[in-house]
N, C-alpha and C positions, 0 to 999 in steps of 0.2 A: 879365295877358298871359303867354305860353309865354316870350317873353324870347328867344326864339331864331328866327334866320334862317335854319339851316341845321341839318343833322343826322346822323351819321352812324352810329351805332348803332341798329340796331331792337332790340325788348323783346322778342320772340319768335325770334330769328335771330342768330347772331354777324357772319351772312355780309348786311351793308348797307350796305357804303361808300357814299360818297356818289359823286357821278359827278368830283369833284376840282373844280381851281381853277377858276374862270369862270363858277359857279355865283350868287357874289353875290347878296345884293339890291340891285336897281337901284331907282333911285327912278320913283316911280308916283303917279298924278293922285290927288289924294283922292278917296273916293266915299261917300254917304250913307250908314250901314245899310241893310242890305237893299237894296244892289243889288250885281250880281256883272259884271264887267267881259268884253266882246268873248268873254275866252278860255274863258269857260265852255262855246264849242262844239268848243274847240282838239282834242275828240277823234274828230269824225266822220272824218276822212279818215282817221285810223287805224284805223277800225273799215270802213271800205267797201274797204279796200285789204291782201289778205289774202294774205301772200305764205310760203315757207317752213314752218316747222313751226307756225305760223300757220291755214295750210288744214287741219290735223290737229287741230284744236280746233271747238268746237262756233262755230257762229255769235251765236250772241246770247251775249251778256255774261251773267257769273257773277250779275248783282246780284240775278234777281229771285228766285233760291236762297235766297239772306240775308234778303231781304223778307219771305218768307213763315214764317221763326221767326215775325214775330209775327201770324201771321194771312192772312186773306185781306182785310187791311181794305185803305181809301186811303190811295194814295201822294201826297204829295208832292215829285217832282223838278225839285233848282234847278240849272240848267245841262241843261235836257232835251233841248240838239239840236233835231231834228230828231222825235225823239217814237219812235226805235224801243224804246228800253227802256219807255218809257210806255205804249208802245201795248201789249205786255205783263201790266200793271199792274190791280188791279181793276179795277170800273167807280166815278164817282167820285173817280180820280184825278186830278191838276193837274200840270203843267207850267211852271216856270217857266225864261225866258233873256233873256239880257239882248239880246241880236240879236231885232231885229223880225222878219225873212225867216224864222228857224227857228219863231219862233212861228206864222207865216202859214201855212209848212209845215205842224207839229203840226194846226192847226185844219183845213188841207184835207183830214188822214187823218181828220176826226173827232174828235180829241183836244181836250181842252181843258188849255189852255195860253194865259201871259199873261208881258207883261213886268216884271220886276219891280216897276214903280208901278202896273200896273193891278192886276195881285194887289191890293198893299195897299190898295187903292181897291174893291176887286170883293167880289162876295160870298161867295168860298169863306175870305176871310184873316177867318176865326174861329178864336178857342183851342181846341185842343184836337181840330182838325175831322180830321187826317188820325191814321192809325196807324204809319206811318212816315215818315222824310225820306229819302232819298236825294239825294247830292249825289257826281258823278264828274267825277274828272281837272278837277275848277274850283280846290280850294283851292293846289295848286301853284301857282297862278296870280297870289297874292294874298298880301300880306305880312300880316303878323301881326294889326296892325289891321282890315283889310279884313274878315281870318277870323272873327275875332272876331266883330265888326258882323253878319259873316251870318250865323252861326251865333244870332246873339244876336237876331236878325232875322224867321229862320224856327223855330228849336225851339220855342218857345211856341203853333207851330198842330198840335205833333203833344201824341196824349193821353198823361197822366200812363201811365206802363208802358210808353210805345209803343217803337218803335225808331229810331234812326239811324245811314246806313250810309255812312262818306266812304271814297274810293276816290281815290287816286293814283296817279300812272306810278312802275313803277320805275324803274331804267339806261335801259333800251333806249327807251322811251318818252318820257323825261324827255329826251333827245336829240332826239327826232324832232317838227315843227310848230311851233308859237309857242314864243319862250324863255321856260320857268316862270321866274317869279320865285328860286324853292329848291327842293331837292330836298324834296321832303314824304315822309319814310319814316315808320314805327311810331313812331319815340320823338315826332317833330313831332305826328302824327294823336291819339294820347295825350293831348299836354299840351293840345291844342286843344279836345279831346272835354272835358276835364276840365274846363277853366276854362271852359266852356261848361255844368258843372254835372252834366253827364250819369256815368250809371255804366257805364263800359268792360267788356264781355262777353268782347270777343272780338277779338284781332286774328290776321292771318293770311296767304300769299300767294296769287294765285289767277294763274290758273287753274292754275301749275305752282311746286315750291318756289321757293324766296327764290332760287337762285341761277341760276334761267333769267332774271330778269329782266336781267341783261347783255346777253343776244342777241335776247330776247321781250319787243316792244314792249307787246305786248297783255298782260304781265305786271304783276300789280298788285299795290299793299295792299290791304288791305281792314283798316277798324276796324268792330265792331258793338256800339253804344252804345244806352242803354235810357234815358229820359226817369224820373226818378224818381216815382215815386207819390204820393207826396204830404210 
C-alpha cells in the first residue's frame, strides 16, 4: 500500500499544496475489489456546467489525447459517467460505473457499458482484452485500500504494453461536488500507479499548468502508466 492519506508535494511541480485542513480521510463502507463507489460519476456536473475561463477551453476532456499514445485500440473506462468520453473511444470500447442510471444512459447512446459485477460476470472481463484503462476524477474518491482493489481489479484486462491513464481534480475541483476522500496529487497517483506494478511514463497537468488548478476546476493531473510486458 502507498501508506498515505494525503499529499502534498507533486513529482513534476513544486507548486501542489494540498487544499489544507479538512481534507482527512473519513471512514468509508468496505467494498469488494472491483467495485468503485457512487462517486465515480462525481464529475459530470463539472463537466456540463462551463463557466469562466472554463468556456475558453475545449469541450471534451484532455483524456482521449493520452489514449491514443498507445494506439487506436479498446478502451476500458471505470467511472464512465454517462459515456461522453467513451463515446469518443474506439469501437470495442466498455464502460464501467458503479451507478446503474449512468449505465442505462451509456447503453441508450449505444455504448456498451456495465456495472461493476456484470463486467466481471459478462463477456468482455477477459485478460489482456483492452489496450488502455482509463479511470477519471474516481480515485479521489477512495482510500487507499479501495484504490488498490481497483486498480488490482481492472489492470489485468489491459494487454501486456498497454496503457493506463488516472486523472484527478486539482484545488478548484477537489472543492467542488461530493467531498473526496483526499487530495489525490502526482506523488499519491505515483505510489498507486507503482504498487499497482505498472511502469510510470508520464505525469503532468492538464488542460493548463499546475498552478491554474487553484481557480480551474476542470484542471487536472494526469498520470500515464504502461502495463509491463512481460
Amino acid at each position: 500500500m502507498p501508506g498515505r492519506t494525503d499529499s502534498s508535494a507533486a513529482t513534476d511541480s513544486p507548486d501542489a499544496a494540498a487544499p489544507g485542513p479538512g481534507t482527512a480521510r473519513t471512514p468509508r463502507p468496505h467494498r469488494p475489489a472491483g467495485t468503485a463507489p457512487a462517486a465515480s460519476t462525481a464529475r459530470l456536473p463539472a463537466l456540463r456546467e462551463r463557466g469562466g475561463l472554463a468556456r475558453l477551453l475545449p469541450a471534451r476532456p484532455p483524456y482521449r489525447r493520452q489514449l491514443r499514445r498507445f494506439g487506436p485500440g479498446r478502451v476500458l473506462e471505470v467511472g464512465c459517467g454517462s459515456g461522453d468520453t467513451l463515446a469518443g473511444c474506439a469501437p470495442g470500447s466498455v464502460g464501467i460505473d458503479h451507478d446503474p442510471l449512468s449505465v442505462a444512459r451509456c447503453r441508450a447512446r449505444g455504448l456498451t457499458a456495465y456495472t461493476a459485477d456484470t463486467f466481471l460476470a459478462g463477456p468482455h472481463a477477459r485478460p489482456g482484452a483492452f489496450d488502455a484503462l482509463l479511470s477519471a476524477h474516481v480515485l479521489e474518491h477512495l482510500d487507499d485500500e479501495q484504490v488498490e482493489g481497483l486498480l488490482r481489479a481492472y489492470v489485468p484486462y489491459v494487454r501486456p504494453g498497454g496503457g493506463v491513464v488516472l486523472i484527478t481534480a486539482q484545488e478548484a475541483g477537489h472543492r467542488t461536488g461530493p467531498a473526496p476522500v483526499r487530495f489525490t496529487d502526482f506523488t499519491l497517483l505515483r505510489a498507486f500507479a507503482e504498487s499497482a506494478g505498472l511502469a510510470v511514463r508520464r505525469t503532468y497537468s492538464s488542460p493548463l499548468p499546475r498552478t491554474a488548478g487553484r481557480v480551474l476546476r476542470s484542471n487536472v493531473f494526469v498520470l500515464v502508466g504502461q502495463v509491463p510486458r512481460g
